[in-house]
C-alpha positions as CSV (number, residue, x, y, z in Angstrom):
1,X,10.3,-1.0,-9.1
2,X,10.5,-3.3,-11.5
3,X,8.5,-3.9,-14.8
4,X,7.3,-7.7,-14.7
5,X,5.0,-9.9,-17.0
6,X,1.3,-11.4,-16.0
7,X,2.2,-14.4,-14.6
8,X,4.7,-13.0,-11.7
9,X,1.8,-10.4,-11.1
10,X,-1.0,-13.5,-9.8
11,X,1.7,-14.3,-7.2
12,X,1.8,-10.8,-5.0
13,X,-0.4,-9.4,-2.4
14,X,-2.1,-6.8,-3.4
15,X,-1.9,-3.3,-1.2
16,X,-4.2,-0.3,-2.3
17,X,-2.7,3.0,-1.8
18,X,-5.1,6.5,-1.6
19,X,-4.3,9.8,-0.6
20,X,-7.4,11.8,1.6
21,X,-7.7,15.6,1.7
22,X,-7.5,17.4,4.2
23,X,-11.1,18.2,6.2
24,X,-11.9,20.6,9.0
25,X,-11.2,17.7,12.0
26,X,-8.0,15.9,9.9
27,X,-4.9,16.4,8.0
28,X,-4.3,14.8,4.6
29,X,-3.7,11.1,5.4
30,X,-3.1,7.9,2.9
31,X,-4.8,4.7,3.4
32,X,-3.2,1.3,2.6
33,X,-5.7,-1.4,2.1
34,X,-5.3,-4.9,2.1
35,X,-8.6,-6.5,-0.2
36,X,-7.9,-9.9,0.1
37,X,-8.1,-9.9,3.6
38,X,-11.4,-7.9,4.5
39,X,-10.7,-4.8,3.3
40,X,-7.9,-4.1,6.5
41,X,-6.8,-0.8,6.1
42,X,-4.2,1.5,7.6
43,X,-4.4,5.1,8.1
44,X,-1.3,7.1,7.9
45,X,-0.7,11.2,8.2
46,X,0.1,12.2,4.8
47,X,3.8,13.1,5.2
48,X,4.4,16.3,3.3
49,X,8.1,16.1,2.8
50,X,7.4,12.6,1.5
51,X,7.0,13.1,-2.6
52,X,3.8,11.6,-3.4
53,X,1.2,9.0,-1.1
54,X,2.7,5.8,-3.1
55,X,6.7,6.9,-2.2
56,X,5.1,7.3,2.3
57,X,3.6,3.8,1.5
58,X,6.4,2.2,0.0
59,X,8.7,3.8,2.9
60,X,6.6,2.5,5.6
61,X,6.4,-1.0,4.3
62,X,10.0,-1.0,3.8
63,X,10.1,-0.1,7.8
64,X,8.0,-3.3,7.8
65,X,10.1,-5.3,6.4
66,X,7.7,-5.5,3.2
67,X,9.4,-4.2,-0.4
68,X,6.8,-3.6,-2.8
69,X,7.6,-4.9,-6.4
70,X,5.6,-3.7,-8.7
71,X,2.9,-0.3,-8.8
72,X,-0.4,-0.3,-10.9
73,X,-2.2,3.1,-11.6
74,X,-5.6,2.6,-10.9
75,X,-6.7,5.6,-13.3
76,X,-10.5,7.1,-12.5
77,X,-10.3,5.9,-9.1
78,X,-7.6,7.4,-7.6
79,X,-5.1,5.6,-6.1
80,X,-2.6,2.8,-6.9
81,X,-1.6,-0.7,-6.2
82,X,1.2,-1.9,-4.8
83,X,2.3,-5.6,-5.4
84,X,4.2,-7.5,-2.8
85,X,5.5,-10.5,-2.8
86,X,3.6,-13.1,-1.2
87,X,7.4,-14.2,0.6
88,X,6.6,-11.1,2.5
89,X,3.1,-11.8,3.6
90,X,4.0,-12.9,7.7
91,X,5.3,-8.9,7.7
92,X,2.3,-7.7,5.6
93,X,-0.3,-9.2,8.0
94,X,1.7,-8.0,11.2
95,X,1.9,-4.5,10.0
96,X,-1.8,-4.4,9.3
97,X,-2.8,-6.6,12.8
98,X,-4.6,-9.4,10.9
99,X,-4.7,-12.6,12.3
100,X,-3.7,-16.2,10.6
């Protein structure tokens, strides 16, 4: 990914990225959430070979046609940020079923 200033940052979609524990009734997943659009989220199996929750999300938006540009740490909470280009945004919201 590529390291880019402020300005190209207002133009992307952003894509929240967490990893869940395992409990007693589920694996360890990772969720991908989409804010600006009502919080849409996708649940995924956390994919053990895979080396970390962002490098499984990255992979299956790729499969989506969606290439993530940039990743944000998003420290005490937990997770990370992916941002996508908005040139990508049909294949965003037909990977997470939201309607235009």
């Amino acid at each position: 990914m590529n390291t880019i200033t402020q300005n190209e940052t207002e133009h992307q979609i952003a894509v929240l990225v967490k990893w869940h524990g395992p409990t007693n009734y589920r694996g360890a997943r990772i969720s991908l959430t989409l804010p600006r659009w009502d919080n849409k989220r996708v649940f995924l199996s956390f994919d053990h070979s895979a080396r970390s929750a962002v490098d499984q999300a990255q992979t299956w938006l790729l499969s989506k046609g969606v290439e993530a540009a940039t990743l944000f740490d998003l420290g005490n909470t937990g997770g990370y940020m992916l941002g996508v280009s908005w040139k990508h945004v049909d294949n965003v919201l037909a990977a997470f079923n939201v309607q235009k």
